[in-house]
Biopython code that builds the backbone (N, CA, C, O; Angstrom):
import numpy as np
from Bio.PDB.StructureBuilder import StructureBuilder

atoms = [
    (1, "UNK", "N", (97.975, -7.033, 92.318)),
    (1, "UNK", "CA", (97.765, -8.097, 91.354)),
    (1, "UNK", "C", (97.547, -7.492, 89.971)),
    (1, "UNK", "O", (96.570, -6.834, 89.613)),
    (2, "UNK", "N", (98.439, -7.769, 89.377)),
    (2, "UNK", "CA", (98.044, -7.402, 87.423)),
    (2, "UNK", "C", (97.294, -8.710, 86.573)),
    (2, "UNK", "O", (97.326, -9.940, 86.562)),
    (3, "UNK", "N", (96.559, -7.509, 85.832)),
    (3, "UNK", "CA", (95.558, -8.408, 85.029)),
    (3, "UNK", "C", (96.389, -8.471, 83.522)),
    (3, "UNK", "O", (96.607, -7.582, 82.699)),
    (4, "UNK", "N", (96.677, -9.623, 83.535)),
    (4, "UNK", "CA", (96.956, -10.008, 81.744)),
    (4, "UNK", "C", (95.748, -10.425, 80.865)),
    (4, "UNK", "O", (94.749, -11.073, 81.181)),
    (5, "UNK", "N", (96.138, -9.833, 79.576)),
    (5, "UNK", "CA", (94.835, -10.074, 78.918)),
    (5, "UNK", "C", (95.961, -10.778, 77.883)),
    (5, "UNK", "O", (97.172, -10.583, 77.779)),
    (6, "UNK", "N", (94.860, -11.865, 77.011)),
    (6, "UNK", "CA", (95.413, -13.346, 75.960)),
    (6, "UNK", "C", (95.059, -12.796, 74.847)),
    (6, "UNK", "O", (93.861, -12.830, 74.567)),
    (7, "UNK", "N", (96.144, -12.050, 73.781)),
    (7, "UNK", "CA", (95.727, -11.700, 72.683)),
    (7, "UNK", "C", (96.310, -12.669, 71.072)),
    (7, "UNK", "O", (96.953, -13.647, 71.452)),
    (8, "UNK", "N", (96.262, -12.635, 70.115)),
    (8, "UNK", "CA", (97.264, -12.949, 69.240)),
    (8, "UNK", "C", (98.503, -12.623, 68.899)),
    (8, "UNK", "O", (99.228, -13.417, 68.300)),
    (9, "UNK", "N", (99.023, -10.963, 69.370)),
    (9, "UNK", "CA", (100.369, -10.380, 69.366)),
    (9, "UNK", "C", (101.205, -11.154, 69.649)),
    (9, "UNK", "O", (102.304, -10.944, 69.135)),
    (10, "UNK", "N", (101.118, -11.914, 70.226)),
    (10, "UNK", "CA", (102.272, -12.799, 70.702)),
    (10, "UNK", "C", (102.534, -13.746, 69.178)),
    (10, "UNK", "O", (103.741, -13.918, 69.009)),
    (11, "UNK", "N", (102.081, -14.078, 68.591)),
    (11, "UNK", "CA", (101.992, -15.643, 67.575)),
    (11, "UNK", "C", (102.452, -13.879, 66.303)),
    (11, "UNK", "O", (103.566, -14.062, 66.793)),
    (12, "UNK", "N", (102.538, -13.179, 65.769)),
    (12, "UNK", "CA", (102.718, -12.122, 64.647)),
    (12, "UNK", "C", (104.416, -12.524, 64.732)),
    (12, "UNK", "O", (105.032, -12.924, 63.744)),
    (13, "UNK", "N", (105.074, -12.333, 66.161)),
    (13, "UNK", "CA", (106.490, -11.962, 65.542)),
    (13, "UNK", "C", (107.344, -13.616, 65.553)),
    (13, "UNK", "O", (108.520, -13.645, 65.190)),
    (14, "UNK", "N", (106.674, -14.861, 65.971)),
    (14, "UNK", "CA", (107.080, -15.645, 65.864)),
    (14, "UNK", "C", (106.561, -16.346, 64.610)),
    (14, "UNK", "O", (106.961, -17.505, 64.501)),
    (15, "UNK", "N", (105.743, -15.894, 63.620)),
    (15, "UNK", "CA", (105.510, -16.188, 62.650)),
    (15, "UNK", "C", (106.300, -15.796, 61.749)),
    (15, "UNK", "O", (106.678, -16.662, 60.960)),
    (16, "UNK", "N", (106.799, -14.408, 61.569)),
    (16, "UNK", "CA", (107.387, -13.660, 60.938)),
    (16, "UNK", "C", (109.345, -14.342, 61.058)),
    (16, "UNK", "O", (110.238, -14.347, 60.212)),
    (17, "UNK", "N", (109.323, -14.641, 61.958)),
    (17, "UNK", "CA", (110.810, -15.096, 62.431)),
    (17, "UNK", "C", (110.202, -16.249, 61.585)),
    (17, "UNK", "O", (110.864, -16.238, 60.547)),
    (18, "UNK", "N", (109.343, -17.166, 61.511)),
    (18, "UNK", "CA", (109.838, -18.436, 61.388)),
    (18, "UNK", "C", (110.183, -18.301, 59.734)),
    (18, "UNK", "O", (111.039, -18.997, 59.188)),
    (19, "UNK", "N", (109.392, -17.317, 59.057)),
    (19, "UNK", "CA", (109.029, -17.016, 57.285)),
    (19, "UNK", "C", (110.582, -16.724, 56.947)),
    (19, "UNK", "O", (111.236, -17.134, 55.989)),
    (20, "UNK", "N", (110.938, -15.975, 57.912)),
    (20, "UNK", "CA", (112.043, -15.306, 57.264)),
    (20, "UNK", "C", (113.199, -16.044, 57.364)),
    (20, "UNK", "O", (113.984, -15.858, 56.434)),
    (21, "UNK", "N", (113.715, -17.221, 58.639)),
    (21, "UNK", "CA", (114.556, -18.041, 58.357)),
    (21, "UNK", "C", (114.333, -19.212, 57.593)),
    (21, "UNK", "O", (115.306, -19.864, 57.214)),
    (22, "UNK", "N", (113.020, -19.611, 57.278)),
    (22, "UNK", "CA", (112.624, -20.867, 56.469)),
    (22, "UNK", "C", (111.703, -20.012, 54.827)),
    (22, "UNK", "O", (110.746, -20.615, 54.340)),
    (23, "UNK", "N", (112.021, -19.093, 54.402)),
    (23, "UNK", "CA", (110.782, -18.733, 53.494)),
    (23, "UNK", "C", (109.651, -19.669, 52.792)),
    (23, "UNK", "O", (108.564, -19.326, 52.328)),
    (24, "UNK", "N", (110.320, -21.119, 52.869)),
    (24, "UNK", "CA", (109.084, -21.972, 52.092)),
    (24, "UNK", "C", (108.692, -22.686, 53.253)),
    (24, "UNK", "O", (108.813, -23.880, 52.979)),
    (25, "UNK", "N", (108.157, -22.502, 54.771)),
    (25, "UNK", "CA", (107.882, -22.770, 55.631)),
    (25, "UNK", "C", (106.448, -23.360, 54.769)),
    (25, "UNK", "O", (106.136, -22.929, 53.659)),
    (26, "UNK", "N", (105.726, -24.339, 55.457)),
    (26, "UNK", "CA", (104.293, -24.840, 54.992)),
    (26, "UNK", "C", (103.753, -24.220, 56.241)),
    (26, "UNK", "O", (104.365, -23.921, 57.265)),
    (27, "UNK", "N", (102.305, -24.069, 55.913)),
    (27, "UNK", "CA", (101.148, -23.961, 57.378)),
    (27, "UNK", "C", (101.416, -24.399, 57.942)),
    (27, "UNK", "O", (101.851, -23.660, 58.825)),
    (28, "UNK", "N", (101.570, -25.825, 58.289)),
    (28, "UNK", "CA", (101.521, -26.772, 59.561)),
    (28, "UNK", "C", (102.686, -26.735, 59.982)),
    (28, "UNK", "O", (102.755, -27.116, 61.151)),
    (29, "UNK", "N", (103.770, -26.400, 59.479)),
    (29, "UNK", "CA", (105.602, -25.991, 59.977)),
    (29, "UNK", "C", (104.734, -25.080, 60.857)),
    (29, "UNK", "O", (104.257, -25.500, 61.911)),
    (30, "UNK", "N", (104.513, -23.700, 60.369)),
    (30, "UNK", "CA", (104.181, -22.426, 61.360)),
    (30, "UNK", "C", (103.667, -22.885, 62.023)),
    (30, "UNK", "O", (104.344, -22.916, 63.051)),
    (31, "UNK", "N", (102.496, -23.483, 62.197)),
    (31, "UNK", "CA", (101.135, -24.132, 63.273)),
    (31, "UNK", "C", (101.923, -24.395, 64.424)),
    (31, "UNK", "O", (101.803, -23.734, 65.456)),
    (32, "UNK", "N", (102.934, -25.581, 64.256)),
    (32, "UNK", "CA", (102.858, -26.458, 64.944)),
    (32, "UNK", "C", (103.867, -25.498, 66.068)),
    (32, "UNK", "O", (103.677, -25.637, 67.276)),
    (33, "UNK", "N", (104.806, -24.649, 65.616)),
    (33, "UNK", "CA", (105.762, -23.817, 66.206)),
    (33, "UNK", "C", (105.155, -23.030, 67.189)),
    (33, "UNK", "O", (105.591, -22.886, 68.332)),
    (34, "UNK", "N", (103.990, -22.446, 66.659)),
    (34, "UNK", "CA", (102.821, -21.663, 67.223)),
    (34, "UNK", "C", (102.340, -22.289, 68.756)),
    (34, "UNK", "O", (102.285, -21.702, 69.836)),
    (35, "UNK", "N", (101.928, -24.099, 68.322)),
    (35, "UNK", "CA", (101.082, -24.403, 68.989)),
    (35, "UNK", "C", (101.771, -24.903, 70.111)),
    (35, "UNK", "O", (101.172, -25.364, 71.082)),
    (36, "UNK", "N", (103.182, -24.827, 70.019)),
    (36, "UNK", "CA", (103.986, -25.285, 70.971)),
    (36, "UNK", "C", (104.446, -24.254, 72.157)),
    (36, "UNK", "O", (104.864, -24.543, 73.278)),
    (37, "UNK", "N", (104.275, -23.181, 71.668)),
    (37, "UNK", "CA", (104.518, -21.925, 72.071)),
    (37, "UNK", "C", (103.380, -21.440, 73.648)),
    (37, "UNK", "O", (102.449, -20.668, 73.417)),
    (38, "UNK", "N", (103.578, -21.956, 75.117)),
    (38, "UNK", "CA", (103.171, -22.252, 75.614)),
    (38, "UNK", "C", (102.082, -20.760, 76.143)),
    (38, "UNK", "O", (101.163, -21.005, 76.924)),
    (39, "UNK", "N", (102.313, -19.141, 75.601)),
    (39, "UNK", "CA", (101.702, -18.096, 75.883)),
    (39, "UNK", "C", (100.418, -18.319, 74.490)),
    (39, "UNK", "O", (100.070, -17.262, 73.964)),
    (40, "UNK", "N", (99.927, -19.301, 74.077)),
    (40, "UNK", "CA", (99.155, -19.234, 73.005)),
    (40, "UNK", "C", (98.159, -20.775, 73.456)),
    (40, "UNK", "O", (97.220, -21.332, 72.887)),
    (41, "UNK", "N", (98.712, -20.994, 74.400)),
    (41, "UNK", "CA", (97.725, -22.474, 75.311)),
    (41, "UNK", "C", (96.188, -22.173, 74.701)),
    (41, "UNK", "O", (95.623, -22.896, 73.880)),
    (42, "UNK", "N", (95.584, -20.817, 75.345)),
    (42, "UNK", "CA", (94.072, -20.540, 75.333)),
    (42, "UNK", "C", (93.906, -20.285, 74.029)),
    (42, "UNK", "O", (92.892, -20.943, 73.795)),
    (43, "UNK", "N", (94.161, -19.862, 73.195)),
    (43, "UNK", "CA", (93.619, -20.269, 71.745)),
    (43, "UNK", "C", (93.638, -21.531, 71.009)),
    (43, "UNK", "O", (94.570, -22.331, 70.928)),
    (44, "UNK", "N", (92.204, -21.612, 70.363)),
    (44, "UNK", "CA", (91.798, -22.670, 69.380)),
    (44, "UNK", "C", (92.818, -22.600, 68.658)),
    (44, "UNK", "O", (93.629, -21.701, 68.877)),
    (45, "UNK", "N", (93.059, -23.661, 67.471)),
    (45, "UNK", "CA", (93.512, -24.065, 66.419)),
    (45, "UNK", "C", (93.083, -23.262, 65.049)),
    (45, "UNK", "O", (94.002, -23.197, 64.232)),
    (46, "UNK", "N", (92.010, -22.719, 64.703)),
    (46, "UNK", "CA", (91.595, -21.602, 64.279)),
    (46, "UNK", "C", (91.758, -20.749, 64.366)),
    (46, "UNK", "O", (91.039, -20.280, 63.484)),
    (47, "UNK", "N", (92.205, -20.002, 64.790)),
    (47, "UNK", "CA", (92.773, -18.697, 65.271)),
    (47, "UNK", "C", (94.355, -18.758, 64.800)),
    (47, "UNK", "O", (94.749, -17.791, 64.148)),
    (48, "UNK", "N", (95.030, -19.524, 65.002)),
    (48, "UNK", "CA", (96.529, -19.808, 64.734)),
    (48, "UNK", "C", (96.438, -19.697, 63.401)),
    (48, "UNK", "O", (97.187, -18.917, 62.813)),
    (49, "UNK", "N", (95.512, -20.456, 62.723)),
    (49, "UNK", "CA", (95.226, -20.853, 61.332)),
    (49, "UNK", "C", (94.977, -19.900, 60.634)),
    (49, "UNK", "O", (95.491, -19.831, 59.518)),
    (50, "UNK", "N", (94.258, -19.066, 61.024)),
    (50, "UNK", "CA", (94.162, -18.067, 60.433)),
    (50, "UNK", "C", (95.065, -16.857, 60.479)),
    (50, "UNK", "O", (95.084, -16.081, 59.524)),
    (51, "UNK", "N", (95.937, -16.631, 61.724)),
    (51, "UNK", "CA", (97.010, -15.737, 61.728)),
    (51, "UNK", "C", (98.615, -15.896, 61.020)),
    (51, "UNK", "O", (99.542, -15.094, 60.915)),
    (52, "UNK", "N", (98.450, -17.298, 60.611)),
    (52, "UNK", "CA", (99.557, -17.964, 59.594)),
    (52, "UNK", "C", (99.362, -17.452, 58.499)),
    (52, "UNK", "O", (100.256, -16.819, 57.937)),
    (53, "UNK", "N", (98.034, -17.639, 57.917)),
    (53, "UNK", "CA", (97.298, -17.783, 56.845)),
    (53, "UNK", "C", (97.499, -16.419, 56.294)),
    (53, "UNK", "O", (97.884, -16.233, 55.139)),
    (54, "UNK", "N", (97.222, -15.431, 57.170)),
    (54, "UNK", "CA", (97.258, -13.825, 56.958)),
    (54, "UNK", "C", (98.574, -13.485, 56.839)),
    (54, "UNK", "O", (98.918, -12.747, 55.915)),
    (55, "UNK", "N", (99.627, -14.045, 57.891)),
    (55, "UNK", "CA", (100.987, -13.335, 57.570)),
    (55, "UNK", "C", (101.336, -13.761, 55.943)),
    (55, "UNK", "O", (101.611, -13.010, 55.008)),
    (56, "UNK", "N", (101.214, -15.311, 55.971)),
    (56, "UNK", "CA", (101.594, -15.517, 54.522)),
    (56, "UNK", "C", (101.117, -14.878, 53.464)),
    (56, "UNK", "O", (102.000, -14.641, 52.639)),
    (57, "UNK", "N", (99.629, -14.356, 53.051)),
    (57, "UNK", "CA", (99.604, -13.560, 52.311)),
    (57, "UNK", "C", (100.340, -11.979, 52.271)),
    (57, "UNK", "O", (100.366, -11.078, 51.433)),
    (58, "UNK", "N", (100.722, -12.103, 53.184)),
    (58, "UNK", "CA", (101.128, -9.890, 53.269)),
    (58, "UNK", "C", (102.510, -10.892, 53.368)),
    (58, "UNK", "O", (103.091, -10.647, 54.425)),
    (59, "UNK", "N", (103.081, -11.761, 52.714)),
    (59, "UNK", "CA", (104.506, -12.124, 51.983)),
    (59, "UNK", "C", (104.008, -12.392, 50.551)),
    (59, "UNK", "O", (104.801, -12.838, 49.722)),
    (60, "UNK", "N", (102.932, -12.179, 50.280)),
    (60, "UNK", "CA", (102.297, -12.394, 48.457)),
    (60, "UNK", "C", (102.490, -13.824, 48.261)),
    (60, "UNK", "O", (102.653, -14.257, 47.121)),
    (61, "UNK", "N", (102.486, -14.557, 49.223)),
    (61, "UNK", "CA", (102.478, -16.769, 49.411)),
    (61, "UNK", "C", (101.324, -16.879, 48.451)),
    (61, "UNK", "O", (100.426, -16.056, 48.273)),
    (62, "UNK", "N", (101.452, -17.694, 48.039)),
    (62, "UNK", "CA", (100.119, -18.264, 46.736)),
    (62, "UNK", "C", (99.427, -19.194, 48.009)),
    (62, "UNK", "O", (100.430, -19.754, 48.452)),
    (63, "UNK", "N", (98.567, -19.545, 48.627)),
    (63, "UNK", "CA", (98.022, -20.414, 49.121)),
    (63, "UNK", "C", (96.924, -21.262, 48.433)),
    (63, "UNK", "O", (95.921, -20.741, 47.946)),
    (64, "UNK", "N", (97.192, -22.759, 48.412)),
    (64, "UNK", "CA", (96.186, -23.380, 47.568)),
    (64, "UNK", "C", (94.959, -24.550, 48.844)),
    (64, "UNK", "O", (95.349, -24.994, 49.924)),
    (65, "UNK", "N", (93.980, -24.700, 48.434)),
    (65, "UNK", "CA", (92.923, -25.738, 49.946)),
    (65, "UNK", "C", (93.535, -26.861, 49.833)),
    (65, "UNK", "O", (92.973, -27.610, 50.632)),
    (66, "UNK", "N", (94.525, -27.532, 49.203)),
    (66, "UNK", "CA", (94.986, -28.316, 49.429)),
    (66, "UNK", "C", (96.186, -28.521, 50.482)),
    (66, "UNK", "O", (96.425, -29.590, 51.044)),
    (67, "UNK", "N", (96.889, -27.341, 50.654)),
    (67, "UNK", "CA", (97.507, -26.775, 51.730)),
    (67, "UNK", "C", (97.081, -26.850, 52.977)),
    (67, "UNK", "O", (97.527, -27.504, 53.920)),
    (68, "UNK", "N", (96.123, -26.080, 52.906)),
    (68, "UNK", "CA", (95.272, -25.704, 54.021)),
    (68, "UNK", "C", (94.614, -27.356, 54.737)),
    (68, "UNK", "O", (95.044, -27.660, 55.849)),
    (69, "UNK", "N", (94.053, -27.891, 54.352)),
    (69, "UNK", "CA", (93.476, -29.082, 54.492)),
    (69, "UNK", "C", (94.453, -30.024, 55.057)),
    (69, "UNK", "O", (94.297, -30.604, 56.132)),
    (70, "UNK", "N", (95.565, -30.160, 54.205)),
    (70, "UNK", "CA", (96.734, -30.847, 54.917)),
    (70, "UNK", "C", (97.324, -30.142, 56.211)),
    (70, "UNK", "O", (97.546, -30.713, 57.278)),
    (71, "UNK", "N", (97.525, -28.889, 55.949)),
    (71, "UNK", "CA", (97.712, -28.538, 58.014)),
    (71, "UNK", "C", (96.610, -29.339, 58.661)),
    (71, "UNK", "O", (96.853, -30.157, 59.548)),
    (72, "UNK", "N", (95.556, -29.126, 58.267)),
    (72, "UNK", "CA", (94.374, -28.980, 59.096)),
    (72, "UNK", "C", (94.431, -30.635, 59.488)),
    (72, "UNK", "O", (93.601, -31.001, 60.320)),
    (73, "UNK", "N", (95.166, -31.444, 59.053)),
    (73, "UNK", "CA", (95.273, -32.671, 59.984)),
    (73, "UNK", "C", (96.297, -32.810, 60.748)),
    (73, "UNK", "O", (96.477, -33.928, 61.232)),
    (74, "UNK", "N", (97.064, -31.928, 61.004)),
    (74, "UNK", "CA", (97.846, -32.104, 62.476)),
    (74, "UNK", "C", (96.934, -31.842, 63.342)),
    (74, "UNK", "O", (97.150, -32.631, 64.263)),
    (75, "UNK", "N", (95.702, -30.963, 63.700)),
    (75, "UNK", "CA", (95.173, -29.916, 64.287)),
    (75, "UNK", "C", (93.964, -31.051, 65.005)),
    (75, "UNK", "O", (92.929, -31.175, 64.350)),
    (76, "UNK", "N", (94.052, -31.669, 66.004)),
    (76, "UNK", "CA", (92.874, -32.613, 66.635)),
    (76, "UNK", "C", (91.686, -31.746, 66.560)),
    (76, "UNK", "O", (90.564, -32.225, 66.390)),
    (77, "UNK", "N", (91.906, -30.450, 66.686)),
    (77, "UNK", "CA", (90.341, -29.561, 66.766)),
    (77, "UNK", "C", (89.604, -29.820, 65.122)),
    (77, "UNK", "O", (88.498, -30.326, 64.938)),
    (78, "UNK", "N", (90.424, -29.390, 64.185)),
    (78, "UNK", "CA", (90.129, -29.298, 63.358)),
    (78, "UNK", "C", (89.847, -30.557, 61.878)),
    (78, "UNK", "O", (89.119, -30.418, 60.896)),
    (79, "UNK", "N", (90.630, -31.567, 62.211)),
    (79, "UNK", "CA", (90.876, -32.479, 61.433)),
    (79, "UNK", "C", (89.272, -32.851, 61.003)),
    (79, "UNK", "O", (88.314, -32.905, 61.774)),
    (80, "UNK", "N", (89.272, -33.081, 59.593)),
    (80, "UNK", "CA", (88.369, -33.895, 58.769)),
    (80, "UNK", "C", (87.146, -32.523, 58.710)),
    (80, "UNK", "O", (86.012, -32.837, 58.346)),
    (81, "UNK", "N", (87.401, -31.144, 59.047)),
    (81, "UNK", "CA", (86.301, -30.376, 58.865)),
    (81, "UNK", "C", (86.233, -29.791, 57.754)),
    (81, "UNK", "O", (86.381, -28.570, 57.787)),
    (82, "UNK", "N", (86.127, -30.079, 57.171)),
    (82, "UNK", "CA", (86.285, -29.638, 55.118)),
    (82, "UNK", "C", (85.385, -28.221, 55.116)),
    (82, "UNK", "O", (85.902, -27.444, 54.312)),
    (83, "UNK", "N", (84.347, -27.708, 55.680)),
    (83, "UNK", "CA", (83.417, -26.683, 55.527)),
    (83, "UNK", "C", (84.371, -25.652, 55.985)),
    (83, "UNK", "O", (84.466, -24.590, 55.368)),
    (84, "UNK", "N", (85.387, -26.014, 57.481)),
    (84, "UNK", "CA", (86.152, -25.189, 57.799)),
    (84, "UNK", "C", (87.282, -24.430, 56.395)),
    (84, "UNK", "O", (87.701, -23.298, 56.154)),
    (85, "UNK", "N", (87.419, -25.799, 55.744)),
    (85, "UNK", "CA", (88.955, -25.705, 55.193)),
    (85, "UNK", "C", (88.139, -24.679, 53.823)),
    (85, "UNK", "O", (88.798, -23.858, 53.185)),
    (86, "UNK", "N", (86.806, -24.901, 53.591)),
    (86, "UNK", "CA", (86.033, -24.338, 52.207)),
    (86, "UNK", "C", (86.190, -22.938, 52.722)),
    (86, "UNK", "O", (86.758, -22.127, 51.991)),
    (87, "UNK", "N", (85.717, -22.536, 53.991)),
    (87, "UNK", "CA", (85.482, -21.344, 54.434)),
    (87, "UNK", "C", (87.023, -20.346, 54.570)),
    (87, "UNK", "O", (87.161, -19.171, 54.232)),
    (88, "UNK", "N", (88.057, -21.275, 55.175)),
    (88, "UNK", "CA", (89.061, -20.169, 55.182)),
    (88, "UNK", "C", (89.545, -20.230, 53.885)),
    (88, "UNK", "O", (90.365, -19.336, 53.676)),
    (89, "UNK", "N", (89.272, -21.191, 52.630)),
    (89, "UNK", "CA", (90.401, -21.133, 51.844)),
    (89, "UNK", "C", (89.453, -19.950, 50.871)),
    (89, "UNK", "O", (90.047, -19.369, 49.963)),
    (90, "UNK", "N", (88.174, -19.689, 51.090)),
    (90, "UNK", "CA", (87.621, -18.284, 50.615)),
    (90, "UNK", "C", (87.224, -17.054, 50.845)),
    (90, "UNK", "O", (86.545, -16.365, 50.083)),
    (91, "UNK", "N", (87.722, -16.701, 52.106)),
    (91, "UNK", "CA", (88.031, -15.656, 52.770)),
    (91, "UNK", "C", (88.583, -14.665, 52.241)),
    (91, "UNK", "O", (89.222, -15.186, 51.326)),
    (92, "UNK", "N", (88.801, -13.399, 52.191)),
    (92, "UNK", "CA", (89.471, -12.890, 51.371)),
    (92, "UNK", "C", (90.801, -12.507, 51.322)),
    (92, "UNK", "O", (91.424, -11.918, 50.439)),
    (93, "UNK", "N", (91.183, -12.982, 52.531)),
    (93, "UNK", "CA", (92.904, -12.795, 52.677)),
    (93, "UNK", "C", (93.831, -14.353, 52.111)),
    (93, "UNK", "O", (94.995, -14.615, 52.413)),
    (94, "UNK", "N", (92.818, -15.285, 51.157)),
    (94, "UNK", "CA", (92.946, -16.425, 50.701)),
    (94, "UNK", "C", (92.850, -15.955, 49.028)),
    (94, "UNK", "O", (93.740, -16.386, 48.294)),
    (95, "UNK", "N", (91.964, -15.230, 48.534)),
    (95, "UNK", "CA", (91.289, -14.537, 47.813)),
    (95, "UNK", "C", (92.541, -13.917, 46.658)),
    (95, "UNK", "O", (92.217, -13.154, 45.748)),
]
sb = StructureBuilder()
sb.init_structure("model")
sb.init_model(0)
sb.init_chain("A")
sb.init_seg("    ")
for serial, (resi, resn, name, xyz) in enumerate(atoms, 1):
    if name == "N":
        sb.init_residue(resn, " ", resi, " ")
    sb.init_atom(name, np.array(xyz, "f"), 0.0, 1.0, " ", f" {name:<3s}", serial, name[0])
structure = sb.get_structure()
C-alpha cells in the first residue's frame, strides 16, 4: 500500500498553463479552474487563493482588493470575509 501525501504542487503548473494561454486571466478565472481540478478536493479556498495570488505576482500582475474581494465571492468558504480579503491584499507578495 503507498502513502500519498496532498500538497499544492499540483495547482503551480495548472496555474501557470492557465496565465500563459489567457495572460489577463482574473483570480476567480484561475480559482475556479483550480477548484474544479478534482486532486485539490482537500484544500480550503484559501490556500488556492493564495497560490494564484503568488503566481500572479512572480508575472509582475498589479493586483488591486478590489480584485481580490470579487474572487472571493465565488468562494462559499470565503464570501463576505473582508478581514480575509484586508489580510491577503497586505501580505507581502500583494505588497
Amino acid at each position: 500500500m503507498e502513502t500519498e501525501y496532498q500538497n499544492l504542487d499540483w495547482a503551480i503548473p495548472i496555474i501557470k498553463q492557465q496565465l500563459k494561454e489567457y495572460p489577463t486571466s482574473k483570480i476567480s478565472t484561475v480559482f475556479k479552474r483550480l477548484r474544479n481540478n478534482p486532486r485539490l478536493t482537500l484544500f480550503g479556498d484559501y490556500p488556492l487563493y493564495v497560490m494564484v495570488i503568488k503566481e500572479l505576482k512572480k508575472q509582475n500582475r498589479s493586483i488591486n482588493k478590489s480584485e481580490i474581494k470579487n474572487a472571493f465571492k465565488i468562494s462559499k468558504e470565503l464570501r463576505n470575509k473582508k478581514t480575509i480579503v484586508d489580510t491577503l491584499f497586505n501580505t507581502e507578495f500583494c505588497a
